[in-house]
C-alpha positions in Angstrom: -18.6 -70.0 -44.2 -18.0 -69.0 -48.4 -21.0 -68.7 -50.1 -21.6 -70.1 -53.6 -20.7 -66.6 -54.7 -17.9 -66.4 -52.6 -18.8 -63.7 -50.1 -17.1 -65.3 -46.4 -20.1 -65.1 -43.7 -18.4 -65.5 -39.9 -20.2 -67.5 -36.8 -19.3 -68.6 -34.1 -20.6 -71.1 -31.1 -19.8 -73.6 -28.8 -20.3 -77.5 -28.6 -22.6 -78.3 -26.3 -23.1 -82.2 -26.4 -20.8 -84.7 -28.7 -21.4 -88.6 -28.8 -18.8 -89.9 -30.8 -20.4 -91.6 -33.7 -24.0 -90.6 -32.7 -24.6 -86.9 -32.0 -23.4 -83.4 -32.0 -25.1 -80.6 -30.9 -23.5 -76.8 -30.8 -24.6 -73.0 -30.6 -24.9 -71.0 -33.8 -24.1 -67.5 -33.9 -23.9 -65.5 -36.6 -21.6 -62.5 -36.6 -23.1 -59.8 -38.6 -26.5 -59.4 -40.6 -29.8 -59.4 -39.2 -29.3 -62.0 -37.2 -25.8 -61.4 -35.3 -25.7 -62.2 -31.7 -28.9 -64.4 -31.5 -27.7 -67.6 -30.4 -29.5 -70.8 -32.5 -29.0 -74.6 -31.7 -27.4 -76.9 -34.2 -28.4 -80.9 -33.4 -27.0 -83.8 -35.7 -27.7 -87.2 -35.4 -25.8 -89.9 -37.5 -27.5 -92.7 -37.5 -26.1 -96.4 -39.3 -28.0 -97.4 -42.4 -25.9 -100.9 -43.5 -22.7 -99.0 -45.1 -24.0 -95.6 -44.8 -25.3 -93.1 -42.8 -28.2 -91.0 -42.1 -27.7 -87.8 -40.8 -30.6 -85.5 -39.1 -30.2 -82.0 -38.9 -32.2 -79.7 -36.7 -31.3 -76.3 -36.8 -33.4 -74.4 -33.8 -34.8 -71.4 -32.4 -34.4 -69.4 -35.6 -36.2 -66.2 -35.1 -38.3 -66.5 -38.0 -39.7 -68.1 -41.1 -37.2 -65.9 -43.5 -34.8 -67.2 -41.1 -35.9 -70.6 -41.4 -36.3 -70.8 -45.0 -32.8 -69.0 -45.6 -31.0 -71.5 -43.3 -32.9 -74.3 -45.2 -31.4 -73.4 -48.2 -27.8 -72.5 -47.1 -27.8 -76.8 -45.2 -29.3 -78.3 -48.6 -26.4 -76.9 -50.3 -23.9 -77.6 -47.5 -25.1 -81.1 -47.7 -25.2 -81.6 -51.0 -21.8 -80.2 -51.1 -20.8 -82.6 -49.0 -22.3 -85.7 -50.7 -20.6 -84.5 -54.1 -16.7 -84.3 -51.8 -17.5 -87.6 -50.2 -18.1 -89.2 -53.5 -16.2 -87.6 -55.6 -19.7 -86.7 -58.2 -18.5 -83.1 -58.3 
């Protein structure tokens, strides 16, 4: 993963659960840092909305609420990245 600033941060995990169109699920673990080696789960669910799509994120069994709020931050931005990519507002 690149940062905004452009420092690289490494993870790794494995997919536990897809449903094509419907739901992913996978293992989050973080290579360095406080929190390297402590595995975390990663749920989406995309959901139709007429010609859209809402997507739920739950990002679980993050150790704690620095951890929470840090990871918070880091999918808003992912997110709104990708919202800006998919409709070309960058």
């Amino acid at each position: 993963m690149r940062a905004p600033d452009g420092s690289e941060h490494w993870l790794h995990g494995e997919f536990k659960e897809i449903s094509p169109h419907d739901f992913l699920s996978m293992t989050w673990v973080w290579e360095a840092g406080d929190l390297a080696g402590h595995e975390m789960l990663v749920s989406i669910t995309f959901t139709a909305v007429g010609q859209a799509a809402e997507i739920k994120l739950t990002h679980s069994n993050l150790p704690s609420e620095g951890a929470v709020a840090a990871h918070s931050d880091g999918w808003v931005s992912s997110l709104e990245c990708f919202e800006e990519a998919i409709t070309g507002s960058a």
